[in-house]
VMD Tcl script that draws the C-alpha trace (Angstrom):
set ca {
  {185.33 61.04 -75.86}
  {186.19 64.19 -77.52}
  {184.09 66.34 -79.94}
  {186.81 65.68 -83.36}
  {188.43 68.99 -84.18}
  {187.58 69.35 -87.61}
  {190.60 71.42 -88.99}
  {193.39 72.39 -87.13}
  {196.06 75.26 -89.04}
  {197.85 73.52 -91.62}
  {201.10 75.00 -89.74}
  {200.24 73.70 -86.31}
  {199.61 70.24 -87.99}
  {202.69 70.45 -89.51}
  {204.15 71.16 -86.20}
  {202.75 68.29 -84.73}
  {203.64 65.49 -87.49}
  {207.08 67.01 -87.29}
  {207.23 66.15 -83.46}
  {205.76 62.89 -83.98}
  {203.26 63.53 -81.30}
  {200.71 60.96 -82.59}
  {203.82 58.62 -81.94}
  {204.24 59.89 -78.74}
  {200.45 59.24 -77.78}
  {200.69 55.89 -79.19}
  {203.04 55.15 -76.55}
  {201.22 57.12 -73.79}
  {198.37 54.54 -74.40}
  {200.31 51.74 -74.43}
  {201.77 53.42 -70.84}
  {198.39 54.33 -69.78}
  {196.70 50.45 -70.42}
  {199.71 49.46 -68.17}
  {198.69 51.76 -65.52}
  {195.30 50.63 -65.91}
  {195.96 47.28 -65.52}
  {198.05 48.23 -62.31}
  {195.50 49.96 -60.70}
  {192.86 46.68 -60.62}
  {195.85 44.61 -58.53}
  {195.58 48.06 -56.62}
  {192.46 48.96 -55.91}
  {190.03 45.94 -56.59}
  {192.37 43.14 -55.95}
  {192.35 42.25 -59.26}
  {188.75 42.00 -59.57}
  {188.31 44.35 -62.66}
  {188.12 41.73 -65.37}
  {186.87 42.36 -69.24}
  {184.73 45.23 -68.00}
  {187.52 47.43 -66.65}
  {189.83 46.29 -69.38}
  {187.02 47.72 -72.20}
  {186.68 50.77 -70.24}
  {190.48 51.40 -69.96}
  {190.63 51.14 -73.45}
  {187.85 53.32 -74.26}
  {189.70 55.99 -72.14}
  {192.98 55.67 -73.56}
  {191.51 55.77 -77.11}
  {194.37 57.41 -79.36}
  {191.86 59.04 -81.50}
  {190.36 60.93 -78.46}
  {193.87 61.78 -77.07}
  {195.46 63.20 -80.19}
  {191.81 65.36 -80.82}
  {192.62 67.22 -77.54}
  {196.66 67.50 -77.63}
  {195.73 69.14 -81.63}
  {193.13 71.02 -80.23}
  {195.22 72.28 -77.14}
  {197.87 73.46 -79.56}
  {196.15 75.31 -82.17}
  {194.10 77.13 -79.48}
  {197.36 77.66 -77.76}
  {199.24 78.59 -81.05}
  {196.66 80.42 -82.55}
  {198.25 84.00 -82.76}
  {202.51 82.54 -83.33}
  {204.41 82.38 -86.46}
  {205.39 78.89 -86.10}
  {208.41 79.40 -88.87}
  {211.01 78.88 -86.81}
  {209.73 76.19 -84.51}
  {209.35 74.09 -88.25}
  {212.70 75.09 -89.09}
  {214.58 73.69 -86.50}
  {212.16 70.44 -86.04}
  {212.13 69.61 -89.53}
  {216.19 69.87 -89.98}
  {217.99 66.87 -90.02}
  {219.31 67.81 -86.14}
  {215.72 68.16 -85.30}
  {214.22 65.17 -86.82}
  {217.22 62.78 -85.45}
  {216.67 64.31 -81.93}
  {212.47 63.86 -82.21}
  {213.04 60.02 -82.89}
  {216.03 59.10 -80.43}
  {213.83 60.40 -78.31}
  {210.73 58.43 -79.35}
  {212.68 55.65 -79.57}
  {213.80 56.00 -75.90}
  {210.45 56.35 -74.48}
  {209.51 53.10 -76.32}
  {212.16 51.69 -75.07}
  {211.77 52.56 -71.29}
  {207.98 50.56 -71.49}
  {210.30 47.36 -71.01}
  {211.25 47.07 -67.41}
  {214.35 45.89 -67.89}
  {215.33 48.44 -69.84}
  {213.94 51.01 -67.08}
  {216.17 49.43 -64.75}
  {219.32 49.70 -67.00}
  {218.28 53.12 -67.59}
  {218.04 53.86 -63.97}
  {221.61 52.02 -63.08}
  {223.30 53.83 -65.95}
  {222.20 57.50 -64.13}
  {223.71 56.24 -61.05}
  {226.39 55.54 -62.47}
  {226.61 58.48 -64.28}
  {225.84 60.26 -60.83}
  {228.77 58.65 -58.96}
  {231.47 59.38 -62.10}
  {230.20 62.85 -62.21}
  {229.65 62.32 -65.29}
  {230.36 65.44 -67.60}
  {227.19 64.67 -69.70}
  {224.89 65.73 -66.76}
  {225.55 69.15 -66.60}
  {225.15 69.46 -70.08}
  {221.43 67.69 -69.35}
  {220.73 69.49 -66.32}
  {221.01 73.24 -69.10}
  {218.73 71.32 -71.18}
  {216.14 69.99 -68.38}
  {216.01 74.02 -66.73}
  {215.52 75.40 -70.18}
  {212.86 73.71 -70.63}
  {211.50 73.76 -66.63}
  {210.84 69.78 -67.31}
  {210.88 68.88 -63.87}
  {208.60 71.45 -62.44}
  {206.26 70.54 -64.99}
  {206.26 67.10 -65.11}
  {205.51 67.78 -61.26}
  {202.66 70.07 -61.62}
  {201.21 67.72 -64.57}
  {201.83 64.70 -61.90}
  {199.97 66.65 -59.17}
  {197.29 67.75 -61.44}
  {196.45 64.18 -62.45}
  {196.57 62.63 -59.00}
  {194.06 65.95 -58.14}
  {191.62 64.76 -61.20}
  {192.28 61.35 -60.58}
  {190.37 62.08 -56.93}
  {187.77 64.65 -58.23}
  {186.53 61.46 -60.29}
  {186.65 58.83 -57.46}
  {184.86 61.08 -55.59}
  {182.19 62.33 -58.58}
  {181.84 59.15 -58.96}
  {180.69 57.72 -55.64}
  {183.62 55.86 -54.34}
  {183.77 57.76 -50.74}
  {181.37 57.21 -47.80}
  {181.53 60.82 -47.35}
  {182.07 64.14 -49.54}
  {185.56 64.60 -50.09}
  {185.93 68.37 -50.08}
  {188.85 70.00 -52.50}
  {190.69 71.02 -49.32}
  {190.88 67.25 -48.41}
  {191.67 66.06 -52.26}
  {194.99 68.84 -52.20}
  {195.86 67.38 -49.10}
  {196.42 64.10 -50.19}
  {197.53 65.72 -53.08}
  {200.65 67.71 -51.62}
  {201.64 64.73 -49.63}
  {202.45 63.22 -52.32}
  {204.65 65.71 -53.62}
  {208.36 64.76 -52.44}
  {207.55 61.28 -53.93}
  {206.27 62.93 -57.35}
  {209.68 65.25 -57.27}
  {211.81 62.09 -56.70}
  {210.51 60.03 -59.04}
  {210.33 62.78 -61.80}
  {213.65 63.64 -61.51}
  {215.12 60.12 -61.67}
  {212.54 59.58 -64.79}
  {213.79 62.45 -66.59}
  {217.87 62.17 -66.05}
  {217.20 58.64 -66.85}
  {215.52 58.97 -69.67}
  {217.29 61.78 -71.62}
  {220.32 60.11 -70.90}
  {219.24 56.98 -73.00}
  {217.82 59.37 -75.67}
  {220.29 61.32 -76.41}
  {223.45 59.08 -75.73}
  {224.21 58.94 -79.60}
  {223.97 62.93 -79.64}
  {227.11 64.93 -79.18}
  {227.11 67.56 -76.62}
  {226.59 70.64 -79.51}
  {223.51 68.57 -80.29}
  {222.23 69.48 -77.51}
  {223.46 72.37 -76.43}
  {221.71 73.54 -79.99}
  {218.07 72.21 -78.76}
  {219.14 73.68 -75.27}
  {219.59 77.17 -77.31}
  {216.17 76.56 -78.98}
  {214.36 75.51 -75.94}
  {215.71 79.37 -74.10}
  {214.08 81.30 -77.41}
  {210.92 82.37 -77.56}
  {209.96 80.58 -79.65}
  {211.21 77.00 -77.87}
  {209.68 78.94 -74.22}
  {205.92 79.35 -76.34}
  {206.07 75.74 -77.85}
  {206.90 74.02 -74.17}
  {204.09 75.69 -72.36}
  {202.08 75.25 -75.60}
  {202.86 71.20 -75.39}
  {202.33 71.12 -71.52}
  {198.97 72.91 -71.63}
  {197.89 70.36 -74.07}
  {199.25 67.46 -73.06}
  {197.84 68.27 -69.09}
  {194.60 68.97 -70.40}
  {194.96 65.38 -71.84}
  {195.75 63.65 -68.80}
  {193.82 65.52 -66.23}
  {190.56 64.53 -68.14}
  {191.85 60.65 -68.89}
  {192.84 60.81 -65.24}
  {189.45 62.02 -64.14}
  {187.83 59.67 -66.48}
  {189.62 56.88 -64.86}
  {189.01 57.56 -61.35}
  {184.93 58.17 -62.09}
  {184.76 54.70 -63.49}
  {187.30 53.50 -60.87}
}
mol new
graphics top color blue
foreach p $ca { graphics top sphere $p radius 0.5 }
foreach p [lrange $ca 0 end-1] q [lrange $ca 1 end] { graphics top cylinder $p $q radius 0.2 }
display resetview
């Protein structure tokens, strides 16, 4: 567990309710207790029982999570006028785009909707579908792929560190030997990013019109919009590399 932070700017707090991030971490732990529960079929047979279950949810504690993704983003937004970042997140544009795409990702934590979700990109793929391109701006202005990557690879990196800190190997796994494995799992993390993402905007922002987003695509290239994403990624990594080492020590 993380040490509380006791009293984050007023602005950066702001910033936060106004993206609904303790919404979005609400749904990260419901993600990450599924994950959990995926890795005992995985890796002990199903043999983890009320003890793992306990200790998953002691991890994914939503107190914990939102202490480090507020602390991440006041130390990260210390020295930035966040004006402007408020402005356009608190306008009616902003606040309809921060809960379609809440909604979405609650959504997607029902398989079948995943699947729809996935069917409706390739379908979109196949009709060439005009909305794509007008996705694609939004998804390199904001370099969501490549991060979502790097965040992935992180992760899977902690996620070893702690199996090994933790005792699970025979011998020492050096770092060279956790990147390893780590890289060769990086066509698979690409892949399945990419489909994630397309699939996922898609449902979010399918009530938007195309100036909708082209106006959060026009954000996102500011500086402002390029300090906020690195900002959010830095935080949000720092959350998952340490839930993701946590997990793999107790693993």
């Amino acid at each position: 567990a993380q040490s509380a932070l006791a009293d984050p700017r007023a602005e950066v707090r702001s910033l936060y309710d106004a993206l609904d991030l303790g919404g979005v971490v609400r749904i990260m732990q419901t993600e990450g207790r599924a994950y959990g529960a995926d890795l005992v079929v995985e890796m002990f047979a199903g043999r983890g029982g009320a003890a793992w279950d306990a200790v998953v949810a002691d991890i994914y504690d939503t107190d914990d999570m939102e202490t480090v993704v507020l602390d991440g983003l006041d130390r990260q937004l210390a020295d930035t006028d966040l004006s402007m970042m408020l402005a356009f997140f608190l306008s009616d544009r902003g606040q309809r785009i921060i809960q379609l795409e809440l909604s979405a990702r609650e959504a997607l934590l029902n398989d079948e909707i995943e699947e729809l979700a996935e069917l409706q990109l390739q379908n979109m793929r196949k009709g060439d579908d005009p909305r794509l391109a007008v996705l694609t701006d939004f998804i390199e202005a904001n370099d969501l792929i490549e991060s979502n990557v790097v965040g992935g690879m992180n992760s899977s990196f902690a996620f070893y560190q702690g199996l090994r800190d933790g005792g699970a190997f025979e011998d020492t796994l050096s770092e060279d030997q956790i990147l390893t494995d780590v890289w060769a799992q990086e066509v698979d993390i690409r892949t399945d990013t990419t489909d994630w993402i397309y699939s996922y905007l898609a449902l979010a922002y399918q009530p938007l019109e195309d100036a909708d987003i082209q106006a959060y695509t026009e954000f996102s290239i500011s500086s402002d919009g390029q300090i906020l994403n690195r900002a959010l990624f830095d935080a949000f990594d720092d959350m998952y590399t340490g839930i993701s080492r946590a997990l793999g020590r107790t693993a």
